[in-house]
C-alpha positions as CSV (number, residue, x, y, z in Angstrom):
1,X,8.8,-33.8,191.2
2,X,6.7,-31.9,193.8
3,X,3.4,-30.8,193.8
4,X,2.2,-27.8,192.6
5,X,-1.2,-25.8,193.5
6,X,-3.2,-25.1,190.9
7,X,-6.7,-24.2,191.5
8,X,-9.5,-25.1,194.0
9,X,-12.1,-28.1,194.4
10,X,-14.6,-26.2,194.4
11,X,-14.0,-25.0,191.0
12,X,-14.7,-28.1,189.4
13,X,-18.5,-29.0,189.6
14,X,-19.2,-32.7,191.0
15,X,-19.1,-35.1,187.9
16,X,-17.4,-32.6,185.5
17,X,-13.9,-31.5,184.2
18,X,-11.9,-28.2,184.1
19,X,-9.2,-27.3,182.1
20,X,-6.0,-25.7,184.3
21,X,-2.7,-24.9,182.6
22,X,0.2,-25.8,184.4
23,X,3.6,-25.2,183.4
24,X,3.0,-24.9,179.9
25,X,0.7,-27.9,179.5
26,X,-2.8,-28.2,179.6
27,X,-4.5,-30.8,182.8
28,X,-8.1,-31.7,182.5
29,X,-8.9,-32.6,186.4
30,X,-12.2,-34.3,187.1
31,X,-14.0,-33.8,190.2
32,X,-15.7,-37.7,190.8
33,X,-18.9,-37.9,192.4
34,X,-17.2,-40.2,195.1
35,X,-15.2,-36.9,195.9
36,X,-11.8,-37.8,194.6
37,X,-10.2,-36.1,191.3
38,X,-8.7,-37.8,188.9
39,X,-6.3,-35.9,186.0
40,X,-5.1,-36.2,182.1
41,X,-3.5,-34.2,179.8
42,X,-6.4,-31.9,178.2
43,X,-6.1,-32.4,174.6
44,X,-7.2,-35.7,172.7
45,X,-5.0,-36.7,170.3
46,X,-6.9,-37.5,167.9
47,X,-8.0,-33.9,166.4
48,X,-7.1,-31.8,169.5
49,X,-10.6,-32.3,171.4
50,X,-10.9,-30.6,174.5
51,X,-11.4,-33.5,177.6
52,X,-12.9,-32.0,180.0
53,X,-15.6,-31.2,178.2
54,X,-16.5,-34.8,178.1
55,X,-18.9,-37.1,179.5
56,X,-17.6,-38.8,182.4
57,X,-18.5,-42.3,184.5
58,X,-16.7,-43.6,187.3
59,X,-14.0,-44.8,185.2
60,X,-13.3,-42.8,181.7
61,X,-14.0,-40.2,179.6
62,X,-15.5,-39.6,176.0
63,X,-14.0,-36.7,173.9
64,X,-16.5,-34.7,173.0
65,X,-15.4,-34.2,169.1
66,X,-15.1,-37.5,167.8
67,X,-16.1,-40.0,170.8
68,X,-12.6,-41.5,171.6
69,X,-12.6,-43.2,175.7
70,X,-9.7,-42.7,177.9
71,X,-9.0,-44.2,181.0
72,X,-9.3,-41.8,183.8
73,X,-6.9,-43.9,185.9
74,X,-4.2,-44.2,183.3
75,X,-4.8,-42.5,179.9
76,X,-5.4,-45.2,178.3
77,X,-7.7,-45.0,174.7
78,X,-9.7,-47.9,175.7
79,X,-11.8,-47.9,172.0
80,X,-9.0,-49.8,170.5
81,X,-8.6,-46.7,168.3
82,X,-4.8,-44.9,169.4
83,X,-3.1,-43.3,171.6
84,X,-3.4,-42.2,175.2
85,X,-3.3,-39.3,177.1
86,X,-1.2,-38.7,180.3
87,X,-2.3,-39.5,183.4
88,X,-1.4,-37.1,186.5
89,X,-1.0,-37.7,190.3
90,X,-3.8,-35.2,192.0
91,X,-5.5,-34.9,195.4
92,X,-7.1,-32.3,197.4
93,X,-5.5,-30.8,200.5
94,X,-7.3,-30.0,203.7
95,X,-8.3,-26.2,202.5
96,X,-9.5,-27.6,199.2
97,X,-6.6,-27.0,197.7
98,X,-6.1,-28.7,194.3
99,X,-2.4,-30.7,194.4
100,X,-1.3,-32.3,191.1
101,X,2.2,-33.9,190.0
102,X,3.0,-32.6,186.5
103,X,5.0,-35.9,185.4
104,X,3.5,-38.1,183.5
105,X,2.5,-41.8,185.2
């Protein structure tokens, strides 16, 4: 699957999440304060939170709603407490471009 374009890097505040909707889904991507971005599918399963609103560290997310942790390497629910959320390839091109792979890893 290729790549597809769907917003810019500066869109996305350092340390926070934005919401894009690519081909009929819904991608939370995560601008890290080390620079690199890191994407999931938007919506936590659990009751339909909304992800990147969440509080983010280097290495997950908490859903705003109900507190539920995903990995934001792989989508993992790392509370123990069901299931995860996809995790997307995504990088930044040389303009600033954001690049993400809509498959799920």
């Amino acid at each position: 699957m290729s790549d597809a374009t769907i917003g810019r890097v500066t869109e996305i505040p350092v340390g926070e999440g934005r919401t894009f909707a690519v081909g009929g889904e819904q991608i939370a991507v995560y601008r890290m304060r080390n620079g690199t971005l890191r994407a999931l599918g938007a919506v936590c399963p659990h009751r339909g939170g909304p992800l990147a609103d969440g509080l983010t560290d280097d290495d997950s997310v908490v859903c705003p709603l109900h507190g539920r942790t995903y990995d934001l390497a792989s989508g993992a629910e790392t509370t123990g407490s069901g299931p995860g959320v996809c995790s997307h390839a995504v990088r930044a091109d040389d303009d600033g471009s954001i690049l993400l792979t809509l498959e799920c890893r």
